[in-house]
TORNUFI-952967 format. One record per residue (C-alpha): residue in one letter; y, z, x. Coordinates in steps of 0.02 Angstrom, whole numbers, plus 50000, padded with zeros to 5 digits. Each point is the difference from the previous one (the first is absolute). Layout:
% residues N
AYZX
...
//
This chain:
% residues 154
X506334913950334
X500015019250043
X498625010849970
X500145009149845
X499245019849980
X498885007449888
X499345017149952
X497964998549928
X499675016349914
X498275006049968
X499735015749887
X498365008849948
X499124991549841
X498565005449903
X498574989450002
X498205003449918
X500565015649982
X500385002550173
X501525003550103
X500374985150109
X501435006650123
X501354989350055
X499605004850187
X498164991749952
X500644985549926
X501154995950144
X498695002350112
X498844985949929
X501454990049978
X500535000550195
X498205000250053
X500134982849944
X501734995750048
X500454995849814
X501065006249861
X499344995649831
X501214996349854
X499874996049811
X500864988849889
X501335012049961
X500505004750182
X501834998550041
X500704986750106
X498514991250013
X500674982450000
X501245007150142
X498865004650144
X499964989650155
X499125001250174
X500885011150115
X500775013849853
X499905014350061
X498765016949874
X500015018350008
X498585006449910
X500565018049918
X498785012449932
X500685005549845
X499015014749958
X500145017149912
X501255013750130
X499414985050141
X500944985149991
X500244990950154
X500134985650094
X498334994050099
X500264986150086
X500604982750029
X499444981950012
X500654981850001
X499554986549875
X498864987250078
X500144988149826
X500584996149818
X498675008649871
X498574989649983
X498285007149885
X499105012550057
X498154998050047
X498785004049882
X499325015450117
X501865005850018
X500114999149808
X498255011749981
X500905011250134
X501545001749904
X499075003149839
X499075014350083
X501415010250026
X500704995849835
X501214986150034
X499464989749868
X501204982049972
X500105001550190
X499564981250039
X501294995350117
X500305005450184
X501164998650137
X499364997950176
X500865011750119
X500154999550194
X500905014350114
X499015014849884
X500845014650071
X499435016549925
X500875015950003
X498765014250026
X501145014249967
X501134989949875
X501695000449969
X500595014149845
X501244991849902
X501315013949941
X500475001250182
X500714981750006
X500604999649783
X501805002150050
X500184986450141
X498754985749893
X501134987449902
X498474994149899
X499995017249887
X501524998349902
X499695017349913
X499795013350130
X499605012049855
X498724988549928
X499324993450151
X498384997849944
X500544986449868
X500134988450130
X498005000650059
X499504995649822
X499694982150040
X498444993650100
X501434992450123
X501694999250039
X501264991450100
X501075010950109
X501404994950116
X499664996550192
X500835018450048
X498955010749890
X498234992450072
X501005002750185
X500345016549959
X498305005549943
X499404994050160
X501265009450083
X499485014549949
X498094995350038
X500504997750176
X501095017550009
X498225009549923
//
């Protein structure tokens, strides 16, 4: 079975009445070469070893994409020191990772407008916000090549 492709989006929360910025939470996350999910994250049930993320920064005039990684396993619970970590940075529910392998990060990132036009995923090129809403979501095999296209041509 082919890989399938994923976009993770992280975006700046409030926690004890504190800013937690996506670019912090991602950090932590990849520090520890794991994405943590909730009982509500989409496709869930779908992900396999070997699919293929792009984490995306989806943050006030900022939104970008900031890196890469491959799925080392189906979503199994999350430690109880992960869980304390996610809770201190305001992901509360968070009690279910993903272990990654392959973390590539993007130190510059990628801007998004730049690439709205040619990315199949975002249906409304208008709206094209609407389709970051989500935690996650599944994007065909050309869109994750072309973001890394781009990476490469930076």
């Amino acid at each position: 079975m082919a890989a399938a492709h994923y976009v993770f989006v992280a975006g700046d929360i409030y926690a004890d009445d504190r800013l937690v910025s996506a670019r912090e939470i991602l950090t932590a996350l990849l520090q520890r070469n794991i994405w943590l999910i909730w009982d509500r994250t989409p496709y869930q049930r779908d992900y396999r070893p070997g699919d293929r993320v792009l984490f995306y920064l989806a943050r006030s005039g900022k939104c970008q994409f900031v890196g890469a990684a491959e799925l080392a396993g189906e979503p199994e619970p999350a430690t109880d020191d992960e869980i304390a970590m996610a809770e201190s940075l305001g992901l509360i529910g968070y009690d279910r990772k993903l272990e990654l392998r392959n973390v590539q990060q993007f130190p510059d990132g990628i801007p998004i407008r730049p690439l709205i036009s040619d990315l199949a995923f975002i249906k409304n090129k208008h709206w094209w916000g609407h389709s970051f809403r989500q935690g996650a979501l599944r994007i065909p095999q050309q869109d994750f090549v072309r973001v890394l296209r781009e990476r490469d041509q930076a």
